[in-house]
N, CA, C and O of each residue as an XYZ file, in Angstrom:
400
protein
N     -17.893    -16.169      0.656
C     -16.510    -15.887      0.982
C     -15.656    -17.003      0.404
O     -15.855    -18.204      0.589
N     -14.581    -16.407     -0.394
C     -13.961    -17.723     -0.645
C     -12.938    -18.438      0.066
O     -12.655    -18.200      1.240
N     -12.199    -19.603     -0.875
C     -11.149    -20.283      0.276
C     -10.249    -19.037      0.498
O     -10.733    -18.344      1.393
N      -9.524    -18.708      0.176
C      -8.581    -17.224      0.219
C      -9.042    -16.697      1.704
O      -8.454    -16.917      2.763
N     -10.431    -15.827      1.475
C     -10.600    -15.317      2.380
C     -10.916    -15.891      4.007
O     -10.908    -15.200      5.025
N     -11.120    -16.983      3.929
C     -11.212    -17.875      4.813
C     -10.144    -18.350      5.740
O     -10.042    -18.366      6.967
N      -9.339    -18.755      4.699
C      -7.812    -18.539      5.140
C      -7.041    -17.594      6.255
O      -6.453    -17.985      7.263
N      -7.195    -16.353      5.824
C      -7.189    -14.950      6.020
C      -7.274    -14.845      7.372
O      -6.468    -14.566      8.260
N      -8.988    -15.269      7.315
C      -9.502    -15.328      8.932
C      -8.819    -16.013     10.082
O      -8.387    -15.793     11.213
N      -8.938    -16.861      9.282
C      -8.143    -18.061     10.526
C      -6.539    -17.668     10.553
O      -5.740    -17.868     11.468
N      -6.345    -17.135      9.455
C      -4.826    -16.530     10.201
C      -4.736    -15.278     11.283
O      -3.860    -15.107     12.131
N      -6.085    -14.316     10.963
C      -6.181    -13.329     11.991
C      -6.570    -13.751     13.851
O      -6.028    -13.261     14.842
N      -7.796    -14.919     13.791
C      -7.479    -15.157     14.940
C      -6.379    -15.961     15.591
O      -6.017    -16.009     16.767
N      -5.913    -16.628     14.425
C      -4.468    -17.437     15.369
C      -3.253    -16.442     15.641
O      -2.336    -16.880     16.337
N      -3.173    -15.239     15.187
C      -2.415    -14.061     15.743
C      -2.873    -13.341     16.851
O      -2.156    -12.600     17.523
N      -4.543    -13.638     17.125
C      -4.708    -12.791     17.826
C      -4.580    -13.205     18.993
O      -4.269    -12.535     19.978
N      -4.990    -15.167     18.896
C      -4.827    -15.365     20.109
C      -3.560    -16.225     20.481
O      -3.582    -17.112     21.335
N      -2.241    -15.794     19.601
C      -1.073    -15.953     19.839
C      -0.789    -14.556     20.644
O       0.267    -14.454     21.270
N      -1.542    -13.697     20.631
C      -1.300    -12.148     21.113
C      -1.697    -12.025     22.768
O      -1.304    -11.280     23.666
N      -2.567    -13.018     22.709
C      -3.396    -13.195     24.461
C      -4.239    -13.102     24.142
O      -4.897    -13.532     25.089
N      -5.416    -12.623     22.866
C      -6.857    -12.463     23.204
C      -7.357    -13.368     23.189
O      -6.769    -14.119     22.411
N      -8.674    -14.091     23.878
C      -9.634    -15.065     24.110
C     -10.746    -14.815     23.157
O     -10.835    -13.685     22.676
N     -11.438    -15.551     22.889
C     -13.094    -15.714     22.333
C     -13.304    -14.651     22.656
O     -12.859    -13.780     21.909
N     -14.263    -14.096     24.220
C     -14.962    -13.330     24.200
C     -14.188    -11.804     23.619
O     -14.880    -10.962     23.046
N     -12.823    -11.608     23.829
C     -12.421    -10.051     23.216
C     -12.110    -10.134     21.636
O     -11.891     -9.052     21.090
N     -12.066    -11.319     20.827
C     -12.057    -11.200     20.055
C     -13.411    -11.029     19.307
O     -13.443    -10.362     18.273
N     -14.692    -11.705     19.881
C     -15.769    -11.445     19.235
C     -16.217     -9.860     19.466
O     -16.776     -9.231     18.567
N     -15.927     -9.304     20.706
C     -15.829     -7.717     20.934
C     -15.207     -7.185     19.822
O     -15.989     -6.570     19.098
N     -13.901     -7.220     19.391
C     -12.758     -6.458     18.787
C     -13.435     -6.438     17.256
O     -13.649     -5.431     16.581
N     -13.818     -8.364     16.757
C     -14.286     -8.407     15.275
C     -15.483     -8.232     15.433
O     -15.811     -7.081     15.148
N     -16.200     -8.794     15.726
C     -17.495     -9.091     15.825
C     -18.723     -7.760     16.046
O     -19.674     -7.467     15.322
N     -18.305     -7.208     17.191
C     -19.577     -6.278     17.769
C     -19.181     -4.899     17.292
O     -19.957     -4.026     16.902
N     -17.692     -4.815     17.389
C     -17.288     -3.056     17.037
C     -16.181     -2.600     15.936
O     -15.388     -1.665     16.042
N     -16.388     -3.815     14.479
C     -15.443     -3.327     13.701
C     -16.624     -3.422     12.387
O     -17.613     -4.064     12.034
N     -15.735     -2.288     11.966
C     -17.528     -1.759     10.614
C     -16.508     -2.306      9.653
O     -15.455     -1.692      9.827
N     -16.402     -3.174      8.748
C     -16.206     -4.033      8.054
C     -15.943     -2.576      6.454
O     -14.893     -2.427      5.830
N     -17.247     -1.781      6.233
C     -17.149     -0.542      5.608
C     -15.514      0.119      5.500
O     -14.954      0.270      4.414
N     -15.003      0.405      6.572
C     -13.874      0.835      6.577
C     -12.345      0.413      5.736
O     -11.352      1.102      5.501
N     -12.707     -1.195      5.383
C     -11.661     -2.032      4.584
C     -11.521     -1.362      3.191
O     -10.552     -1.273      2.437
N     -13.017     -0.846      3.077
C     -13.569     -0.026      1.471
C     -12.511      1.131      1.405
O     -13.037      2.231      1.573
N     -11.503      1.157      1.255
C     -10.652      2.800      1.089
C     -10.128      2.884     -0.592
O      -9.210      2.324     -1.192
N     -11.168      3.850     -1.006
C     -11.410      4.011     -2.484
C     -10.026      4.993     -2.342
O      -9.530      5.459     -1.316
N      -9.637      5.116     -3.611
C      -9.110      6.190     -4.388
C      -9.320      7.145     -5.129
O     -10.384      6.735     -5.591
N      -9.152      8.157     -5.649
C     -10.198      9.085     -6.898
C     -10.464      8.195     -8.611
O     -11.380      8.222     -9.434
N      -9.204      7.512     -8.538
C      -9.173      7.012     -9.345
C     -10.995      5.854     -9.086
O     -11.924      5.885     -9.893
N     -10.980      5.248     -8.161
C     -11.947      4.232     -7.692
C     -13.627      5.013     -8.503
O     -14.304      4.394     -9.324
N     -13.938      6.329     -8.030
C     -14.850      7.429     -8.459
C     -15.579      7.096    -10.015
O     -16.654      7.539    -10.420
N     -14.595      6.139    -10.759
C     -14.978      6.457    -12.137
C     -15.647      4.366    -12.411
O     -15.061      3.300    -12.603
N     -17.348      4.864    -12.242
C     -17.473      3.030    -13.015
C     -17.005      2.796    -13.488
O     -16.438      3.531    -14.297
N     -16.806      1.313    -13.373
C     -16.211      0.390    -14.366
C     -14.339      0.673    -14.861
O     -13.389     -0.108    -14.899
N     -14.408      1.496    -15.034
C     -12.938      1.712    -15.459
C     -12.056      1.991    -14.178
O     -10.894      1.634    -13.982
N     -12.817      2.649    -13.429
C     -12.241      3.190    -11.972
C     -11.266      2.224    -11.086
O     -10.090      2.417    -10.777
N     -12.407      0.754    -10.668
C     -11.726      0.071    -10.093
C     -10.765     -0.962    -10.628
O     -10.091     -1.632     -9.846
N     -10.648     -1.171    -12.423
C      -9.809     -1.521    -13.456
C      -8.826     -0.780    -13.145
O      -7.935     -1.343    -12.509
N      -8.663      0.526    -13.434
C      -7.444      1.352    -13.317
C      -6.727      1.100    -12.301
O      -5.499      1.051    -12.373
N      -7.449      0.888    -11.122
C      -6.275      0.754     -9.621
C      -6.174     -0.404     -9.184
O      -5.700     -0.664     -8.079
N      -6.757     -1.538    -10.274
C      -5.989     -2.809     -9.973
C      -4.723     -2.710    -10.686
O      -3.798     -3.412    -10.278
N      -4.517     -1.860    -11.802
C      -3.654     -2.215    -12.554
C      -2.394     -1.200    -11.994
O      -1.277     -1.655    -11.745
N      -2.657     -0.119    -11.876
C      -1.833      1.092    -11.354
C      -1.418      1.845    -10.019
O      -0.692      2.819     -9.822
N      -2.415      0.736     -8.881
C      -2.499      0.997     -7.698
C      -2.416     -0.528     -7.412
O      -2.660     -0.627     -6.209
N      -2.230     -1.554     -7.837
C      -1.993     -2.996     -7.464
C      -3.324     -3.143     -6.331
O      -3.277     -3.753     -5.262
N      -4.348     -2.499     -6.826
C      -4.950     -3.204     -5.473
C      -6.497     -2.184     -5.686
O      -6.143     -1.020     -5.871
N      -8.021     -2.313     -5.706
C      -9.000     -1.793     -5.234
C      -8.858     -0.973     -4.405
O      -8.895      0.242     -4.596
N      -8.634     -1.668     -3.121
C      -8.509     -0.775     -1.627
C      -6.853     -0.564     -1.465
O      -5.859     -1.113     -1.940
N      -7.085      0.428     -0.622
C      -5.754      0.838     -0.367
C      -5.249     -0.766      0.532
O      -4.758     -1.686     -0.122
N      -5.408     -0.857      1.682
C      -5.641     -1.877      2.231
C      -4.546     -0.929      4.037
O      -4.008     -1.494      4.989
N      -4.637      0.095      3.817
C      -4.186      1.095      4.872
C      -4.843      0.788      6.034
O      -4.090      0.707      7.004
N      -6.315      0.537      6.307
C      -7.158      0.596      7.554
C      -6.349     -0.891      7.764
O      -5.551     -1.190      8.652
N      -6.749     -1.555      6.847
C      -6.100     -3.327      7.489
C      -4.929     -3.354      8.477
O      -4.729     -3.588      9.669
N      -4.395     -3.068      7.600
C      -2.190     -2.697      8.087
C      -2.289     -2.155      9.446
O      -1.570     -2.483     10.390
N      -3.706     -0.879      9.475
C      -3.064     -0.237     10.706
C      -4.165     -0.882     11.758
O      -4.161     -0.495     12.927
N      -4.929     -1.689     11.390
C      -6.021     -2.551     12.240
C      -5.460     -3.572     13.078
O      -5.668     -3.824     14.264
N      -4.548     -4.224     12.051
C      -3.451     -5.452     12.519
C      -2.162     -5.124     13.364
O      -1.322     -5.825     13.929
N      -2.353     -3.777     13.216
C      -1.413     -3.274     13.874
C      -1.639     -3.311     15.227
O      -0.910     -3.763     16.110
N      -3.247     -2.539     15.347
C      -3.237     -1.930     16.898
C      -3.966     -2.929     17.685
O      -4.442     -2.658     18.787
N      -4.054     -4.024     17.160
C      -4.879     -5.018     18.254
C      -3.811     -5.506     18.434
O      -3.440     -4.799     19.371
N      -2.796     -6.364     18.209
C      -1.909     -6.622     19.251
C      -1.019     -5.411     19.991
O      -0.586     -5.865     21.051
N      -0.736     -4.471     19.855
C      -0.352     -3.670     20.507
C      -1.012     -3.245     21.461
O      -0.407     -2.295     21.958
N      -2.261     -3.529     22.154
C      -3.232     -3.043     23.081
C      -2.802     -4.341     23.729
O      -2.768     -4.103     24.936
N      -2.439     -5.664     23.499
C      -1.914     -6.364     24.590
C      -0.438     -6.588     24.699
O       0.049     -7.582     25.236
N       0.414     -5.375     24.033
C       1.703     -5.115     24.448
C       2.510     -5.995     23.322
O       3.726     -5.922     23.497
N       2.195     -6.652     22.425
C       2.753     -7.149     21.750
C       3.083     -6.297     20.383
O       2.193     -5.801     19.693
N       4.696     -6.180     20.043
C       5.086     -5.600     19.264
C       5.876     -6.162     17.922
O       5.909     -5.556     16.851
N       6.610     -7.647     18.231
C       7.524     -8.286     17.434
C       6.986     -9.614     17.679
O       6.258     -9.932     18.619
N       7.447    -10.414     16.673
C       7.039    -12.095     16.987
C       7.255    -12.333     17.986
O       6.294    -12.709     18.657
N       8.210    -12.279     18.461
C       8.969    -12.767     19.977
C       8.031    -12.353     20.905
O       8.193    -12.997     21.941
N       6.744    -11.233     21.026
C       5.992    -10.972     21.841
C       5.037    -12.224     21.870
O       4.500    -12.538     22.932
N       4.810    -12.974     20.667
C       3.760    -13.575     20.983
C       3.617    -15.061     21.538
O       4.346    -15.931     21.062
N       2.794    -15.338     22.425
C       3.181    -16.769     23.303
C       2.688    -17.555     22.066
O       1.843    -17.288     21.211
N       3.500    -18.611     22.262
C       2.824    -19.908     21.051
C       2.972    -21.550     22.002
O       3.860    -22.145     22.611
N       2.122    -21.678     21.802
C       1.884    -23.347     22.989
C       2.195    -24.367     22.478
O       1.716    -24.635     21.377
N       2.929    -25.096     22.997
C       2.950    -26.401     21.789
C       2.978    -27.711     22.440
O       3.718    -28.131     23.329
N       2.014    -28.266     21.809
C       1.749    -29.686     22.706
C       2.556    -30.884     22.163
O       3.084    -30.791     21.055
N       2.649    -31.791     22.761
C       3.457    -33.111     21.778
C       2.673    -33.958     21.628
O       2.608    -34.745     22.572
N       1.697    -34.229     20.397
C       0.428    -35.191     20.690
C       1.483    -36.465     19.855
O       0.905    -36.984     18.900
N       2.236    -36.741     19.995
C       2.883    -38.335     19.443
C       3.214    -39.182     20.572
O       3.597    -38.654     21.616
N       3.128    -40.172     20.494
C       3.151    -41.079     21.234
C       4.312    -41.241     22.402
O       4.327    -42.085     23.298
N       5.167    -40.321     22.175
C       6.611    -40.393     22.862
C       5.969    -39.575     23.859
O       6.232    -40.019     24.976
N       5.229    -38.553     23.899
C       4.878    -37.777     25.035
C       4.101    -38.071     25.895
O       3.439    -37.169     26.409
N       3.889    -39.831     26.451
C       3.217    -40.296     27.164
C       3.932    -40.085     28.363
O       3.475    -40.486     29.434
């Protein structure tokens, strides 16, 4: 996996658990019951080796649609009611020295 995708990750759980979820529902949500398969959303164009997935980088900006993602990211915070930034709690500590 590269740095990119790594990235990625750690931006998904710091949304998620800006959203309310904890460890254990997030290892539920990613971990135990999301088929990873599903990110794969070919096109017809996709159908044809080699040229297939060339063509819809170039004409579809993209391999996968990236549709399951969008609507993945969608519905896990919405199952804890969060709809807009403003839904999501963000904590903030003062680790400098003034906050003794």
């Amino acid at each position: 996996m590269g740095k990119c995708s790594w990235q990625l990750c750690w931006v998904i759980v710091a949304a998620l658990l800006a959203a309310g979820y904890n460890t254990v529902e997030m290892k539920k949500e990613i971990v135990d019951e999301l088929d990873c398969d599903n990110f794969k959303e070919t096109s017809l164009l996709d159908r044809f080796p080699m040229v297939g997935p060339m063509a819809s980088l170039i004409f579809e900006k993209g391999i996968y649609k990236g549709k399951f993602c969008e609507n993945w990211m969608r519905e896990l915070p919405q199952r804890k009611n969060v709809e807009t930034f403003s839904d999501l709690v963000i904590v903030v500590n003062d680790l400098s020295d003034n906050g003794k």
